[in-house]
C-alpha positions, 0 to 999 in steps of 0.5 A: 212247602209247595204252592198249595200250602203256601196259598193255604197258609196265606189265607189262613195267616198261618205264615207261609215261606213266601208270598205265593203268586199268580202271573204268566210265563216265564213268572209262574204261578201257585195256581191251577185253574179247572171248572166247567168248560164250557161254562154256563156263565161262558160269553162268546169270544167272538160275539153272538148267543150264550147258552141262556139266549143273551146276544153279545157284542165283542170288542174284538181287540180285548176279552170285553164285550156286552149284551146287545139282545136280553133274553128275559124281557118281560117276566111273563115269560119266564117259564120259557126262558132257556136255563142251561143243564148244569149236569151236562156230561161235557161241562165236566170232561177238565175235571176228572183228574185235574187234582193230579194235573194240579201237582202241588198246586192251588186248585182253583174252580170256576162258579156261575155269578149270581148278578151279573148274569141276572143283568145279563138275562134281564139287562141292567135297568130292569134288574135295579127296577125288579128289585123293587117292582119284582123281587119274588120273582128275581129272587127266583131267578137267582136261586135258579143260579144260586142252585147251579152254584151248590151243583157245581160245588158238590162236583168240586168238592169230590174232585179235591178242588182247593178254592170256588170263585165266581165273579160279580162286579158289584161297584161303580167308582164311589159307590156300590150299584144298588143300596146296601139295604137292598143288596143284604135283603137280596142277594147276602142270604143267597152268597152266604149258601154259597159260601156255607157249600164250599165251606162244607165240601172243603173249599175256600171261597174267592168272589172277583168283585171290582168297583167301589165295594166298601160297603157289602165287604164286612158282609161278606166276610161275616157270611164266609168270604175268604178272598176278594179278587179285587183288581181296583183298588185306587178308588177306595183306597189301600189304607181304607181297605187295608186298615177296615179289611185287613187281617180279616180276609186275603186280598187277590189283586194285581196293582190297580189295573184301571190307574197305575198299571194303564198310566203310571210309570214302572217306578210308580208300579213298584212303589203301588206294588210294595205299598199293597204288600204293606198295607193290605197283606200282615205278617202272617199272610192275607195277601195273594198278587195276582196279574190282570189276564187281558193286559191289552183290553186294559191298556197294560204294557209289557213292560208294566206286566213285567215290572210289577211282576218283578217287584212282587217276586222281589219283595215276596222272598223271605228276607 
């Protein structure tokens, strides 16, 4: 059973080998990451304009950063924003032949957000005041994304990608960033296209969301989510998520990065480490570990890296 089928079989709950995985060297992974490159959704590393005119601000130390200079003030002006061309030749040159490069492997595409990047156009108090100010016209600016999004997936699709994720950070601690009413009323109808694409061209569906997300995720499962990668999880708890979700989608997820990884000792990571496992997971699968990619910005040691690395790797093997 190679990687792929293992991640397959995990999704589908059809009972893999092992517990596939996704973590640096020298601990391997089942996945191989392709897409855009550049993507339209891209953020300078090193601050200055994205593609659709927003100025960033990086942290230097860590991939984080915000937007200092909004391109899209005043909806007036609209017509002139600038709206990246998602068939541009060189977005596309990792894709051709990434089914091969992948081996055996998982392939994971990357997509465009279709929240973020509104409040990275907007800014963020505009965008909670557009949705009940302007909703005609944010909803035409996430079609605008939602159609890069179905662009991207019909390349995919042809490509033999395995998996079409896009981040979307839709929580604060406690609660989501704007109403449930709102969110189904908006944005639902727009991820389900999503979903229903990828779905069509042979994909499973992954969305990144972090925050307190309770609220939309029997949403999401009911529109054709498969995976959430969710890299919180301590400030909604893993038997909420676990008794409410569990068994109805794969959860994607290092230990909390924001409690256990960045202040907890390595017995508190391998204990948080083997409780996902028994609470999130089910016999069959619906559980993927996963390590948080910028370690430094979230303040993980090597030595958390490395235990909870090996504390998955432990539990994860047949018995």
């Amino acid at each position: 059973m190679d990687s792929r089928e293992l991640v397959y079989r995990t999704i589908r709950f059809e009972h893999p080998e092992r517990l596939p995985h996704d973590f640096p060297e020298p601990y391997g992974t089942d996945f191989y990451w392709t897409g855009m490159s550049p993507s339209p959704d891209d953020r300078p590393s090193k601050g200055g304009y994205d593609e659709w005119g927003a100025y960033w601000q990086t942290f230097g130390f860590s991939n984080l950063g915000e937007v200092k200079e909004f391109p899209l003030k005043n909806w007036k002006d609209f017509d002139r924003l600038t709206i990246p061309d998602i068939h541009a030749a060189h977005r596309w040159q990792e894709l051709p032949g990434a089914r091969q490069r992948a081996g055996g492997k998982f392939l994971l595409a990357n997509g465009i957000s279709i929240y973020e990047r509104v409040h990275f156009i907007r800014g963020l108090e505009n965008t909670w005041i557009d949705i009940y100010e302007a909703p005609e016209a944010l909803g035409r600016l996430i079609d605008i994304l939602v159609e890069m999004n179905l662009a991207a997936i019909e390349k995919y699709g042809n490509a033999g990608v395995d998996g079409f994720i896009f981040c979307d950070d839709w929580g604060l601690q406690n609660r989501l960033m704007i109403s449930p009413k709102a969110w189904r009323h908006l944005w639902k109808p727009r991820y389900a296209r999503i979903f229903q694409a990828a779905h069509a061209a042979g994909m499973f569906t992954f969305l990144h969301s972090c925050g307190y997300i309770v609220d939309i995720l029997d949403d999401l499962i009911e529109i054709g989510l498969d995976v959430i990668h969710m890299d919180q999880q301590e400030n909604m708890g893993l038997e909420l998520l676990g008794g409410r979700f569990g068994g109805r989608l794969t959860f994607f997820s290092p230990v909390d990065i924001q409690f256990t990884m960045a202040r907890g000792n390595l017995d508190e990571i391998r204990t948080y480490a083997r409780d996902m496992l028994r609470l999130l997971g089910r016999p069959g699968g619906g559980f993927i570990p996963r390590w948080y990619s910028d370690p430094k910005g979230a303040g993980h040691t090597p030595q958390a890296v490395d235990a909870m690395c090996e504390e998955f790797l432990r539990i994860g093997q047949p018995a």
